[in-house]
N, C-alpha and C positions, 0 to 999 in steps of 0.2 A: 433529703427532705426539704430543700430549699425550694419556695416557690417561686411561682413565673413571676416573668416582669415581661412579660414577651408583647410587642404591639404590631398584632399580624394584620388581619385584612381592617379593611379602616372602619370605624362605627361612625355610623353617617349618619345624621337628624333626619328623619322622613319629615317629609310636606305637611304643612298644616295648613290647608286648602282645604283639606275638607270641608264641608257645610256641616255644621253641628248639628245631632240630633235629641231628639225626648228621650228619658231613662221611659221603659217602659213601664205601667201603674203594678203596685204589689199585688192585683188581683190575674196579671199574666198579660188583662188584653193593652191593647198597642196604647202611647199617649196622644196618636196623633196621626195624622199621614208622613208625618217624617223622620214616625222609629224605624230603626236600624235595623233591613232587611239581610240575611247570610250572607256573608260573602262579603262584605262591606269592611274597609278598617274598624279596630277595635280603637275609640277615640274617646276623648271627653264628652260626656253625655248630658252638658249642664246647659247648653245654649237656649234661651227663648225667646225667638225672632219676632219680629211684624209686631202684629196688630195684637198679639198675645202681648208679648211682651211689652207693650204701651198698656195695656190692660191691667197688666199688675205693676205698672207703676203708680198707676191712678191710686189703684185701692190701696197704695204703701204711703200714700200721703204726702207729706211733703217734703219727710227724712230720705223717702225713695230706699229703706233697706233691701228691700223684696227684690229689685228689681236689682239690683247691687249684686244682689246673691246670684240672679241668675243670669250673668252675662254670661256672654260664653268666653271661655277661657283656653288657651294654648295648653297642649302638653309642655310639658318641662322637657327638659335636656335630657335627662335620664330616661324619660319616659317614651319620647320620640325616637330614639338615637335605633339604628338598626344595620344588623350584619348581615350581607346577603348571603343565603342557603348555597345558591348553586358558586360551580366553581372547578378551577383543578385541583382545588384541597377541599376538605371538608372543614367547615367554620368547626368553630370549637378548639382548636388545637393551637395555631398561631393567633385567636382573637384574646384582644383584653381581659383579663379575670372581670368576671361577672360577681354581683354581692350573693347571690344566691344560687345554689346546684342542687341536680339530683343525680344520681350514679344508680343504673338499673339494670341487672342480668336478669336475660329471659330464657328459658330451656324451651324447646319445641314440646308440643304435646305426644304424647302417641301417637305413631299414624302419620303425622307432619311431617310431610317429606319436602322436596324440593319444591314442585308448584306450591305448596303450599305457603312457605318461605318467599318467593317471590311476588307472591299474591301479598303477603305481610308487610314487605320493603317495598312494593310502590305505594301500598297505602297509607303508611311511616312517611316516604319522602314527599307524598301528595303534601298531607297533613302539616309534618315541620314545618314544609316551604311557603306555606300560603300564613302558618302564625309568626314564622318569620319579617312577612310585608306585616305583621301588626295585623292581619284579617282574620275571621272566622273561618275554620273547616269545616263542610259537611256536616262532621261528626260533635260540631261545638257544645260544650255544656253551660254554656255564657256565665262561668264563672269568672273572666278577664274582661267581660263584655265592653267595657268603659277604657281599656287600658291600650297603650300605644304597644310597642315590640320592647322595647326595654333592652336591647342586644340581645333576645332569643338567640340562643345556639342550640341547634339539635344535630349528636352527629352519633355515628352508628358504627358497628363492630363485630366482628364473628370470633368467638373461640373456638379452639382447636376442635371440641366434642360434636363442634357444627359440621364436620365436614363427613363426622359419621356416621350421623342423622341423617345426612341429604343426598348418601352417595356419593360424594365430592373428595373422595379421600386422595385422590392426584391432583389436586387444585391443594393443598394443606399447605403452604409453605414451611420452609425449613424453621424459617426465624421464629416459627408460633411452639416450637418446641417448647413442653414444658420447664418453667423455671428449676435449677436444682433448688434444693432445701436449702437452708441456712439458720445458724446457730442459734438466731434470736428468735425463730419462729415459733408462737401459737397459734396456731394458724385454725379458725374455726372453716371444714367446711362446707358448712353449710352457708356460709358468708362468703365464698369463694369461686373461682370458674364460674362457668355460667354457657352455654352456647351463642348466647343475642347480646350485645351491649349496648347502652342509650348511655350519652353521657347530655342532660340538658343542664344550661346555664343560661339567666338571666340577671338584670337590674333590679328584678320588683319581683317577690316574693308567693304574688297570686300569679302570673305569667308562668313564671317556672313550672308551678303547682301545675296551673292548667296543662299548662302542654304535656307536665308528665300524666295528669289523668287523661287527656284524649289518645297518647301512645298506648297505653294501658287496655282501655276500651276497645282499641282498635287490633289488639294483640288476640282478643279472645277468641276461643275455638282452634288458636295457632299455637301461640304461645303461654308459658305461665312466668309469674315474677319467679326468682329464683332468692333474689337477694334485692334490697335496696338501698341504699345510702343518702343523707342528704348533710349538705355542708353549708359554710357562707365563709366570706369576704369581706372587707369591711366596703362601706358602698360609694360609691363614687361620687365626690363633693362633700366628702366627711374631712376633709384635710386641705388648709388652704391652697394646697399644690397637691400634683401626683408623686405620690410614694411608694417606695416599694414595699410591697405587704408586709404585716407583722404576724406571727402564727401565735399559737394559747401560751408559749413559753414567754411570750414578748421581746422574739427578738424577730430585727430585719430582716426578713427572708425571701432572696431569690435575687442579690445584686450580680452574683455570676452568671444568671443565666443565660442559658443563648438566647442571642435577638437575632429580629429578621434583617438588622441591616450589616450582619456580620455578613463575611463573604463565605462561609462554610456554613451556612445556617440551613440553606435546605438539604447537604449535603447530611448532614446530623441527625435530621428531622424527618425527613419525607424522603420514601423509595423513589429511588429513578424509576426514569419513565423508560427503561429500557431491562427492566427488572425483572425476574421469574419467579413466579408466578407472573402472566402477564396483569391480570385484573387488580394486582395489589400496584401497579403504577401511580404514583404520585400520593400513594396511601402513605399509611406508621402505622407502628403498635404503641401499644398504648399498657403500662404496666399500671395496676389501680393495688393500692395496697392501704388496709386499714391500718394506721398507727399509732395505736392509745399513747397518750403523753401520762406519766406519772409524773403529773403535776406534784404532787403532796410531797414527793420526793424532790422532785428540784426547786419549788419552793423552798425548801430550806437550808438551799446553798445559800451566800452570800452573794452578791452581784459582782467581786471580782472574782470566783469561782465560777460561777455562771458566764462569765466573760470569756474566762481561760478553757470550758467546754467546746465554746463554739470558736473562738478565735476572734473573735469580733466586737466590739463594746457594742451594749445594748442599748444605747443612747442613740448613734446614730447610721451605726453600722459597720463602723468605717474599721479594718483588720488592725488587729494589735502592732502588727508591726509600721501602725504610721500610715496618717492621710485622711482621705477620705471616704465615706461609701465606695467611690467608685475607685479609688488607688488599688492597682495592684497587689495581692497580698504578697508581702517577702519573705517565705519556707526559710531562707537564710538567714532574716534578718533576730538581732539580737539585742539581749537590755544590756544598758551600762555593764551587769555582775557578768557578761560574758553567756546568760541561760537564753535560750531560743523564744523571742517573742510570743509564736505560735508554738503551743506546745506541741510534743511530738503525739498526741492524739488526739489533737483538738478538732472538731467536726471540718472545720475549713481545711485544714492540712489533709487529712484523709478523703476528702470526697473530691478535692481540687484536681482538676482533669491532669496534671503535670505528674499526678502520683497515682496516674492509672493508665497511662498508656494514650491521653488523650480524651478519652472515653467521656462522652458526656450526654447529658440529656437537656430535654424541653421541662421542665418541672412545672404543671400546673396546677396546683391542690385545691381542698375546698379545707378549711377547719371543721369540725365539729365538738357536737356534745347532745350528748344523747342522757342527760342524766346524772344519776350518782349511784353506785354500786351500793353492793350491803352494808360497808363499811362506811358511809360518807362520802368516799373517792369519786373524783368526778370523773365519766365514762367520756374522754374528749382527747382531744386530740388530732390527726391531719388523716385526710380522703386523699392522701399522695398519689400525683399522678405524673408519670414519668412518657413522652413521649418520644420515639426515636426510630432511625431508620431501621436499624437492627437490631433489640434487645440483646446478642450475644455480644457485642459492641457497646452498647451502652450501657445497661440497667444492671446487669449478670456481673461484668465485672468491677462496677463502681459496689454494689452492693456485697458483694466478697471482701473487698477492701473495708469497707462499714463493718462488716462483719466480725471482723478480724481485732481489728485496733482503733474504731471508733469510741470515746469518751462519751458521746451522746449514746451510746446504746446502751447503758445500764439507767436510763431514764427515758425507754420506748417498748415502746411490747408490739409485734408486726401480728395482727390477730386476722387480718381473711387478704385473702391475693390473689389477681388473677392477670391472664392477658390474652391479650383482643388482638388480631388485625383488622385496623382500619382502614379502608380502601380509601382513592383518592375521592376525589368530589362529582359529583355530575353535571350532564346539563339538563337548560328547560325541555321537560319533556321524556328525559331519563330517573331512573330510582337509582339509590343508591346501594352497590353490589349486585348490578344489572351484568359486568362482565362475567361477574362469577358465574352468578345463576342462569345466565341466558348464553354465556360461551359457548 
């Protein structure tokens, strides 16, 4: 359940060159010849140029607030910062944790067969690609209207049941086999599988939103929701330096994880490009699992109980047996009275790739919280998202091993689960899962 730290393709500040425009007036019509026609970046919309803008200086007198107010102003860092769509991978998987996500299964309609699916993922990859530049779709509801890209990530997925639907049943790869069960499972599901996957990720909390409502929109007559999820992050520039995420338990989560500058990283991560199915080249799967945190309950460990769970001090991260966040943890190492630093079921000792054959994942999660059950308890916990080249390799047998003699699992409840393959990336001019659908 440990989250990414992972810094894949790079978030780059978009230009702020643009010429500023008018918000448009509350009664819809334009404020001017220089509101913001379709198509256009989504940008700060407070600038007021020329001879306007001398105009209301005048009448601000000699404090000059008015005019103060409306200078025009740069996006912020946050705001601007942007990951591009196309690629040999699809964003979303090795990019930055974003502060805010949405996690969304779509089932086909009746009737929805293959063209119709096709017809659905180029209008999905149109759409993504073009809010990705920070610009308006077609289909825009100008709810982000003002807003830069924020690192948009839109990336896209098909489950096993898709391949049923569409006649594609020798296209189904192996690896999409369903997950076996396991012991901690309540698994709702109606919260679970799904045929279509969207996983979007942003900076800025109306970005996210919109993008998942123009997918949505543009799904109808195809597709229906099945399931939705929405998570966050803490946000970027909330900490005088970059850290590695903390999850609702409050501890550091995701200093093992794999990065891109390991030399096995894409080997872990993304299908060779010589892989069969062919169209799953340079894709992953992608396991998405609901995992309520019984909070109520581990709050009322103490902090070196809490400690001895995870293997880790909660202060800074750094493994019981000595160091730092990033020290190596020592399975061997030992206290003065002779007892094992890391206990023999402490969450680190048990998920650590040495006690599983190697096995490891991408871990990208969102936390959430959705509330408070009948009793008070709060309905929260991690949108775990595990990505890898092969789930019977990664996911299957780390999570057997959890299953078995992990300490954190009597303070997790695994409530909906599902998994996706994701194809690799496209280019300008392609959709994404164009080999599949158009092989």
């Amino acid at each position: 359940m440990q989250a990414a730290h992972a810094r894949g393709e790079a978030s780059t500040p978009a230009g702020n060159g643009a010429r500023a425009t008018r918000r448009p007036r509350h009664d819809g019509t334009p404020a001017g010849p220089s509101a913001a026609p379709a198509g256009v970046p989504r940008r700060t919309l407070l600038g007021v140029a020329g001879a306007a803008g001398l105009t209301v200086g005048a009448a601000a007198g000699a404090g000059g607030h008015a005019l103060a107010a409306e200078q025009p102003r740069a996006l912020s860092t946050v705001g601007s910062a942007s990951v591009p769509f196309h690629g040999r991978h699809q964003a979303g998987i090795s990019s930055p944790l974003q502060a805010h996500g949405h996690l969304v299964a779509f089932d086909l309609v009746p009737g929805a067969g293959r063209d119709r699916a096709a017809a659905l993922m180029r209008r999905w990859t149109s759409a993504a690609a073009t809010m990705a530049e920070g610009r308006q779709p077609a289909e825009d509801n100008q709810i982000a209207l003002d807003a830069g890209p924020s690192s948009l990530t839109v990336t896209f997925g098909f489950g096993a049941s898709f391949f049923d639907r569409t006649g594609l049943r020798s296209q189904r790869p192996e690896a999409l086999a369903p997950l076996p069960p396991f012991s901690a499972d309540a698994l709702d599901r109606q919260r679970s599988d799904g045929d279509l996957f969207v996983q979007v990720g942003a900076d800025d909390a109306l970005v996210a939103f919109h993008a998942l409502r123009v997918l949505q929109k543009l799904a109808a007559g195809t597709a229906a929701v099945r399931w939705q999820m929405s998570g966050f992050n803490r946000t970027p520039g909330a900490t005088a330096e970059p850290r590695t995420a903390r999850n609702l338990m409050g501890q550091v989560d995701g200093t093992n994880n794999p990065r891109p500058s390991d030399a096995d990283f894409d080997a872990r991560v993304f299908v060779p490009a010589s892989a069969r199915p062919a169209w799953m080249a340079n894709g992953s799967y992608v396991v998405v699992r609901r995992i309520r945190m019984l909070l109520d309950s581990w709050d009322q460990l103490s902090l070196a109980e809490q400690e001895k769970v995870i293997g880790r001090r909660k202060s800074d991260g750094a493994p019981l047996s000595g160091g730092t966040e990033t020290t190596p943890v020592d399975l061997g190492g030992r206290r003065a009275d002779g007892s094992l630093a890391i206990a023999g079921d402490a969450h680190v000792r048990v998920a650590a790739p040495e006690s599983n054959g190697g096995a490891a994942m991408l871990r990208r999660p969102f936390s959430f919280h959705d509330g408070f059950d009948e009793r008070g308890a709060p309905d929260a916990g991690l949108l775990f998202m595990a990505w890898q080249a092969d789930p019977r390799r990664g996911f299957v047998p780390v999570q057997r091993k959890l299953d078995r003699g992990d300490g954190l699992s009597r303070f997790l409840r695994h409530e909906a689960s599902a998994l996706f393959a994701v194809p690799g990336g496209c280019a300008p001019g392609e959709y994404v899962g164009q080999r599949l659908l158009q092989g």
